[in-house]
N, C-alpha and C positions, 0 to 999 in steps of 0.2 A: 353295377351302376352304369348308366348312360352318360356318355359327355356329349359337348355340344357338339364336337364331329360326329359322332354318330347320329344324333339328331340332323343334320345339316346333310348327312349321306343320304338317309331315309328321306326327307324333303327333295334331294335331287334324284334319288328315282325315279318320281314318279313324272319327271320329263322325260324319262327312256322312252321313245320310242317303240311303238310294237318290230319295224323294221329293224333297229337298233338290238332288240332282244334278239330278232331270230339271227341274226349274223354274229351275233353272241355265242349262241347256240351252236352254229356252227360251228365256230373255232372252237369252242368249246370239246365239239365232236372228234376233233384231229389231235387235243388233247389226249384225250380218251385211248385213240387210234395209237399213239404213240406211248404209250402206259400198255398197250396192249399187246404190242412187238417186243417193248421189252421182257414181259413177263413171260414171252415164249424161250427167253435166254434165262431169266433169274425167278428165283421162287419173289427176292424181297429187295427192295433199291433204299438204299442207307443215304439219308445227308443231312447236314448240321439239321437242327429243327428251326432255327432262329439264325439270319445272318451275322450276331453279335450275343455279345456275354450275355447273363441276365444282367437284371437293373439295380444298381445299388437303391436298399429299399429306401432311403431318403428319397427317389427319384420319383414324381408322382408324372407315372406312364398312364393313369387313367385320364387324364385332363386334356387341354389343348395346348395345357405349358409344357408337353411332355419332348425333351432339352431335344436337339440337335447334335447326331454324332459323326466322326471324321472318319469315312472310308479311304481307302485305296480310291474310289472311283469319285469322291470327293462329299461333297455335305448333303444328304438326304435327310428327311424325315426318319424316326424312330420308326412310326410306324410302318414307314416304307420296308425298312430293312427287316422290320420283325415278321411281318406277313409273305417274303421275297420266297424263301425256302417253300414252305407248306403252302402257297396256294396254287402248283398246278398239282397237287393230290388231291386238296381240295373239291379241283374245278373237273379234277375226273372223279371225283366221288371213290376214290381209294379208300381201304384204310390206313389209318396212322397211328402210330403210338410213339409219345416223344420219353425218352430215357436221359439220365443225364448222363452225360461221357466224358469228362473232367471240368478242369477249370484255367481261366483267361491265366493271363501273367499277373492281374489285376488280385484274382484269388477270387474271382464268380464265377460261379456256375456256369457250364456250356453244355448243351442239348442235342443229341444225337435224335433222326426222325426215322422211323422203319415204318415204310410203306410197303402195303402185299395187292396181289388179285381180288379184284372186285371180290365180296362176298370171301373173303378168306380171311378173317379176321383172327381167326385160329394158328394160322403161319406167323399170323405175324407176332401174337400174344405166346405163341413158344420162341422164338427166335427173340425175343424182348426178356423172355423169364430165363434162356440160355447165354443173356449177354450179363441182369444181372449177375447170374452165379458165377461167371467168370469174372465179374470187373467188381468193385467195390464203391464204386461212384454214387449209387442210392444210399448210401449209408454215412457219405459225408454231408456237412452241413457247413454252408462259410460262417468267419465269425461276425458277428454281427456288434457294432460298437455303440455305445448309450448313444442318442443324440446330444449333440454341447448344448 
């Protein structure tokens, strides 16, 4: 389902600039660079998938009502925090595969991200099948209460 921000994103693209995209591109490129030194240390780089718990599913994250949460670093957007993690694998074009890896104090789900080498999607989908079999985190489910 599309919301109005996403609607509203796609509308402001298409003021980017041609100059604007290739200095994009750029950064984008040092991204890359830097995904790329590390890989010369680690097969696979581990971190949260999501800066916060999942959503209590009363919570409708697909809209533009979607709530305001309180950091450490003080009140962002959801969406802010949810996309913080996963977009510079993203923006290197990595792979990723998000596992779940316990749960908040709150008792929601929290989401571990394993990114690999370009084109090694294989490392990272065993290293992901070696954390389930160790950990039992895909196998729990929160509980989930009627709505009043």
């Amino acid at each position: 389902m599309y919301t109005d921000s996403n609607k509203a994103q796609w509308d402001a693209a298409r003021y980017v600039s041609a100059a604007d995209y290739v200095q994009a591109q750029r950064v984008r490129r040092f991204i890359i660079r830097d995904f790329e030194k590390a890989y010369e240390q680690v097969d696979v780089i581990l971190s949260p998938s999501t800066g916060v718990e999942a959503n209590p599913i009363q919570e409708d994250v697909l809209t533009d009502r979607a709530p305001m949460r309180e950091v450490p670093a003080g009140n962002i957007t959801l969406w802010e925090i949810l996309w913080r993690m996963p977009s510079p694998g993203n923006l290197a074009g990595v792979p990723a595969l998000a596992l779940p890896c316990g749960v908040s104090a709150a008792g929601l789900p929290l989401g571990l991200q394993i990114m690999g080498r370009h084109w090694d999607e294989a490392t990272v989908y065993r290293v992901g099948a070696a954390y389930e079999q160790a950990t039992d985190w895909h196998t729990r489910r929160p509980e989930i209460s009627p709505k009043a």
